[in-house]
C-alpha positions in Angstrom: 2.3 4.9 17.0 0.7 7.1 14.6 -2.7 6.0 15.2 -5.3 4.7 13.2 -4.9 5.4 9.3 -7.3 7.0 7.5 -9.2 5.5 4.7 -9.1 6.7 1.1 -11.9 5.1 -1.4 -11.0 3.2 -4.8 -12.6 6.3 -6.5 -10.0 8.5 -5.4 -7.2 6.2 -5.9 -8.4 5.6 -9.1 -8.6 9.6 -9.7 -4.8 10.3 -8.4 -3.8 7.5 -10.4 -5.3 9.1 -13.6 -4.1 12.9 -12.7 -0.4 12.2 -11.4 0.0 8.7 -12.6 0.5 7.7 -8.9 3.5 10.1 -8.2 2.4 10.9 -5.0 1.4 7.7 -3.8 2.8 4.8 -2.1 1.1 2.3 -2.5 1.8 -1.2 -0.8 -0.6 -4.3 -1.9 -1.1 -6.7 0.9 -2.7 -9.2 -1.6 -1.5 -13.1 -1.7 1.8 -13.2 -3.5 0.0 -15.0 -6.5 -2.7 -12.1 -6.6 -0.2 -9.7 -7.3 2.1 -11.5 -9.5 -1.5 -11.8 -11.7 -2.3 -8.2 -11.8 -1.3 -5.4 -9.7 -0.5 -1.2 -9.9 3.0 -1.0 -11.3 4.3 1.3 -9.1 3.0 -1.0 -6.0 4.9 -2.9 -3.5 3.8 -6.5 -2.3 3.5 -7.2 1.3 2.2 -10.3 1.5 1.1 -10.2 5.6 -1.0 -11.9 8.0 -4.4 -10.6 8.5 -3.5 -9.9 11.9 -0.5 -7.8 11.5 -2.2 -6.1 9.0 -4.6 -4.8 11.3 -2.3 -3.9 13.6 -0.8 -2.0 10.6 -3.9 -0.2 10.1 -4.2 0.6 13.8 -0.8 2.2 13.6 0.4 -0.5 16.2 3.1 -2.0 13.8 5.8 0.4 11.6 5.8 -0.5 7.9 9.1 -0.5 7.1 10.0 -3.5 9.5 7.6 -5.8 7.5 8.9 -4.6 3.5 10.7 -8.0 3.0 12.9 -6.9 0.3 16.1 -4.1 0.9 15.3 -2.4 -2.9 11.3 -1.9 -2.1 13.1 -0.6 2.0 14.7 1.8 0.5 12.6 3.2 -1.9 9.7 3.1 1.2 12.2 5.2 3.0 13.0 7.8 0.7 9.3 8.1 -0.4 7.1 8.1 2.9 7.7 11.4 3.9 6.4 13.2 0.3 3.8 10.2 -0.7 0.9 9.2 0.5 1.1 6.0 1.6 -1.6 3.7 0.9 -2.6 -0.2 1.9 -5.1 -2.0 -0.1 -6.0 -5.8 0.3 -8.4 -8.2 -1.7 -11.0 -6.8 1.0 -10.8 -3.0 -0.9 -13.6 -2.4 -3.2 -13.3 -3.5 -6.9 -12.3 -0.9 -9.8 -11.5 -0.6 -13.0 -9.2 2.0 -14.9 
């Protein structure tokens, strides 16, 4: 594995949003299915996972690309994760506003 990720704060997502847009980010939303089909960052993909394979996601026990259900949002994972910063949020990360 890759070991543990680090963590980023919403302020600084919110600041490479605002600067870049989000072109060097991305991000995956481990929200509830319904909690991202009611609001979430455009360019984001939804992985809608167990809490427990989540933190073994975030313990760099588990690689991402085997649990990105759909081929299209695969793909685009596998092109991107070498430039981009990936990044995981849940309904646990802290509450922001643009």
């Amino acid at each position: 594995g890759a070991g543990a990720m680090p963590c980023k704060s919403a302020e600084w997502l919110q600041e490479e949003l605002e600067a870049r847009g989000g072109a060097s980010l991305l991000l995956l939303d481990c929200r509830p299915h319904e909690l991202f089909e009611s609001s979430h960052i455009e360019t984001a993909i939804n992985l809608a996972i167990p809490g427990l394979m989540l933190r073994r996601l975030r313990k760099g026990n588990l690689p991402i690309r085997s649990i990105i259900p759909n081929h299209a949002d695969k793909e685009r994972f596998a092109t991107r994760c070498k430039a981009a910063t990936v990044l995981l949020y849940d309904e646990a990360t802290a509450e922001w506003q643009a």
